[in-house]
N, C-alpha and C positions, 0 to 999 in steps of 0.2 A: 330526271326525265319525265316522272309521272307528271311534276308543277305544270313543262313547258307543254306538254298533252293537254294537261285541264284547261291549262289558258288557251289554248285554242278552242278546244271545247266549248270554251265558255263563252266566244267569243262568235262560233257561227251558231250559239243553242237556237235564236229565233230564226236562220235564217232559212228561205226553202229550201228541201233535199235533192234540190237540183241538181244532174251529175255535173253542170259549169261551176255550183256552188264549191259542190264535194271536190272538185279538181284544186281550185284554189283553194280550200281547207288542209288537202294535202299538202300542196306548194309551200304555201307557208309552216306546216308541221315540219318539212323535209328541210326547210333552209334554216330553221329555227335548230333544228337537232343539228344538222352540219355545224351551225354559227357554237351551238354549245359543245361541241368536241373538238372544234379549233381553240377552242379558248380551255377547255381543260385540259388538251395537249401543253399548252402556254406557260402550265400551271398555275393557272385561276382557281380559286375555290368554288365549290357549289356551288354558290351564291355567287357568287362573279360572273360564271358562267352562265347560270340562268338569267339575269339580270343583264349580262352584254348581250345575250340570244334574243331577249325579249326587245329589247331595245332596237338592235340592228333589222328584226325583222316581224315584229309583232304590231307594227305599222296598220290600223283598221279603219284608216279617215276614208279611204276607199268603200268603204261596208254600211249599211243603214242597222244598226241594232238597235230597235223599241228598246228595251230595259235598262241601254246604257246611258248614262246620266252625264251631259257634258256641262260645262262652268256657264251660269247663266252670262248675259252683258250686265245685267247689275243684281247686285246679291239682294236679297230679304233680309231685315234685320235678324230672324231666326235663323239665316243659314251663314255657313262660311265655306269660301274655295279654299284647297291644301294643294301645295305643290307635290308632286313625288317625292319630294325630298322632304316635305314637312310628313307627310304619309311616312315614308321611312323613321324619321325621326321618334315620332308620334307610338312607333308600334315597338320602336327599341324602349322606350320610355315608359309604358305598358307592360312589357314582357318584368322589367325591374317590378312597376308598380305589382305586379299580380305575386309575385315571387313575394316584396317588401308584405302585402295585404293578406297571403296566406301564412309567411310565418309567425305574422304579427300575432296572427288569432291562435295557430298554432301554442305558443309561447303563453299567451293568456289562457289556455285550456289547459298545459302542459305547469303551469304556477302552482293553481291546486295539488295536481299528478305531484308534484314534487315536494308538496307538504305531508302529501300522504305517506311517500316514499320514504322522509326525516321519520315520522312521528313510529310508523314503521319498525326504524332501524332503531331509535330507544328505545323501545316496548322491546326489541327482541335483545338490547341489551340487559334491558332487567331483568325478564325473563330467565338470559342467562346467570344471572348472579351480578351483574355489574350494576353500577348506581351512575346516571343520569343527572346533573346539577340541571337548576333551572335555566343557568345561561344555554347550556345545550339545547334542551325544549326550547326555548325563544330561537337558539340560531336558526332551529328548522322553517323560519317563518323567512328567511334570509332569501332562499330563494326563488320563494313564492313574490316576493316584491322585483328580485330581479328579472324574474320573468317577463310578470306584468308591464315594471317600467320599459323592458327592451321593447314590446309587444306596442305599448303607447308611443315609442320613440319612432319606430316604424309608419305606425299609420299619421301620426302629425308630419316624419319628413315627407315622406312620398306623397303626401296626401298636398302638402304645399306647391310641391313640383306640377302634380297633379291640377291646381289649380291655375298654373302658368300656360297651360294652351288653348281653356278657355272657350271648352267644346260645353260645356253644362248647357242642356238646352237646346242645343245648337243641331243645323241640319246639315250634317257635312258631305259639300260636291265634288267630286273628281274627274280629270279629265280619261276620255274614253277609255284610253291605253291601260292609266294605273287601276280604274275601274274592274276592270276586266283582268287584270293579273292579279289583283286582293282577292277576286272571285275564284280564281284557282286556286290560291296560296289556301283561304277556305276551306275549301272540297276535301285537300289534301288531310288539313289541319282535323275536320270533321271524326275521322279514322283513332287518332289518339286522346280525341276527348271524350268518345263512347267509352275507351277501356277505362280512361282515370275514372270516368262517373260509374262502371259498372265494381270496379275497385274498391271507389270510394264507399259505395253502396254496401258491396260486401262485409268492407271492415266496419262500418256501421252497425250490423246484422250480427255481427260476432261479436258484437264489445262485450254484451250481455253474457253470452256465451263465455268469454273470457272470466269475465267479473264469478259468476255460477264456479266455473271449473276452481278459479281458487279458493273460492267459499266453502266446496267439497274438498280440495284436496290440506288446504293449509288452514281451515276453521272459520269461523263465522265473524270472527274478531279481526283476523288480521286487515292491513291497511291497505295491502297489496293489491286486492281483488278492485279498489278505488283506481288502485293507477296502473291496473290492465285497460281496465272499461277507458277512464280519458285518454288513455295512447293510443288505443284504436278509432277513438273517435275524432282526436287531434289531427289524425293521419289524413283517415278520411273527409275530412271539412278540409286537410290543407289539399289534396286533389280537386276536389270541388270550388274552391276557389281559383284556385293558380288557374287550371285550364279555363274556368267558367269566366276569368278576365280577360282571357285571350281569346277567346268563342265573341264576350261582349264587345271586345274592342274591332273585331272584322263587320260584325252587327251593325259595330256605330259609323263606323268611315262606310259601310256598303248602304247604308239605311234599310236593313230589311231586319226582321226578326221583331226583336221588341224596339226597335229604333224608326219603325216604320211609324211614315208620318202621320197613319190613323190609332196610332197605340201610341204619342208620345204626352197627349194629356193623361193619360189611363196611368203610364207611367209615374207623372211627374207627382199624382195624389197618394200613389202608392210608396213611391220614395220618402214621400216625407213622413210618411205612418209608420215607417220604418227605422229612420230615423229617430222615431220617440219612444216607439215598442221596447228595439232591442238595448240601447242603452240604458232602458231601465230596468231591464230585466237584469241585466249585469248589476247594475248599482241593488236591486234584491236579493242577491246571490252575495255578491260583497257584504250587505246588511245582514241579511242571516247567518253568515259565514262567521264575522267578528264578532257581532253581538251576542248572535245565539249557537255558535259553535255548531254550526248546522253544516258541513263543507260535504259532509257524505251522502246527505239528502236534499241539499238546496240544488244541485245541479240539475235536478227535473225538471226544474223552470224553463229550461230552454227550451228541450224538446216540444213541452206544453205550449210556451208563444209559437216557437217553428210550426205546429201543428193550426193554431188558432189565426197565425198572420197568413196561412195558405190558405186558408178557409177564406179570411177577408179578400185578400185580392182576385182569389177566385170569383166569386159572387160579386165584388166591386165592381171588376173585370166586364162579368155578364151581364149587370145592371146598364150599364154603359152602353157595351155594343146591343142589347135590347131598346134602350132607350134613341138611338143614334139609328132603330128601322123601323122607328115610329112616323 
């Protein structure tokens, strides 16, 4: 019920507060709510019901709204029309993507965590009196590649699928209606992406925390305190991602946020600086890791570029819109 609220909402946000206004704002609230309790008596799902509601009576070609963007007569090569139905498609196809995109990384953070976890459990079999072959020390590196490969095998499928709808770049128009109900689904959406990022934020905060506590409680040696620290921090970057794709993909079919049309070059410089940063950071971490046995120290790298690539686009960022009120 909250959705079919917002989309109304959303839908007379510019218009005057005139009580002729406000009367038809109700009318359509009140037929909109009837139409979705006829249809959940029916046994429709949420989503059927909101959806048949919106449809049967979310009708706004009657209304003048400035902000809502309808299908030009002929497109610009930068932009493209979506039907609702490619809209629908589009955002199921997304929700996988951001899922397929956070475990991926997940699983590449969680490769290390699990080398740590083998090398570990034979150190504390020596320890005990038992003896370790070398094939065992080797098997522990087993699932540090299965991870990785899983983690690769993710962002090449989805990442393909990903390139089949062809939006890179692109300014995407929708007609008034599904405009304006992406715009509530949004609002809604907004609510559970504060707690995953405040979440994710936290377990970030504690990894150290964790890392410290086993360093005190179980010694300065063991391997465990390595794979507290990446599981808390696996957790939290997979929060941050999953929701932060689902946040980007309302951004990109509504064009506002960073998809807005005076942030889309800003973007596109920053994308690709990105693209060269971070997988070489990885590819220095893998380099230190094999060669120089570095896997309990090399992981600092990351945080260091996260910190140094926010700087750059910050200041990019501002160079830009400075240069652009000249």
């Amino acid at each position: 019920m909250d959705t079919i609220k917002n989309y109304v909402d959303s839908v007379f946000t510019n218009l005057p507060k005139t009580p002729e206004v406000l009367d038809q704002k109700n009318a359509m609230l009140n037929s909109m709510q009837n139409k979705y309790q006829q249809l959940k008596s029916e046994g429709k799902s949420e989503h059927e019901a909101i959806s048949g509601a919106i449809s049967a009576h979310g009708n706004i070609d009657d209304f003048t709204v400035s902000d809502i963007p309808v299908a030009p007569a002929e497109h610009l090569q930068n932009e493209v029309y979506l039907t609702p139905e490619q809209v629908d498609e589009y955002i199921d196809h997304r929700h996988h993507f951001a899922w397929a995109m956070a475990t991926g990384v997940f699983l590449c953070i969680m490769g290390p965590a699990s080398l740590f976890l083998g090398q570990y459990l034979t150190g504390y079999r020596n320890g005990q009196g038992g003896r370790t072959s070398e094939l065992l020390d080797i098997l522990t590196l087993v699932p540090l590649f299965i991870f990785i490969a899983a983690g690769v095998a993710l962002f090449i499928l989805y990442g393909m699928k990903e390139q089949q709808f062809e939006l890179e770049e692109k300014r995407v128009q929708l007609d008034s209606t599904t405009y304006s109900r992406l715009k509530a689904e949004h609002k809604a959406f907004r609510p559970r992406l504060a707690v995953a990022v405040a979440i994710g934020v936290a377990l970030c905060i504690l990894a150290p925390v964790s890392m410290l506590l086993s360093v005190v409680l179980l010694g300065e040696d063991n391997g465990l305190s390595l794979v507290f620290l990446l599981s808390f921090i696996a957790i939290g970057v997979f929060l941050f991602i999953f929701y932060g794709i689902q946040d980007e993909t309302y951004e990109k079919l509504l064009s506002i946020g960073e998809y807005a049309k005076d942030k889309a070059e800003k973007n596109k410089v920053v994308g690709i600086v990105a693209g060269v940063v971070f997988p070489l950071a990885a590819a220095i971490y893998l380099i230190a890791g094999f060669v120089y046995y570095a896997w309990g120290s090399a992981w600092i790298i990351f945080p260091i570029v996260g910190i140094l690539f926010g700087i750059f686009a910050t200041v990019y960022n501002g160079y830009v819109d400075l240069k652009k009120k000249k």
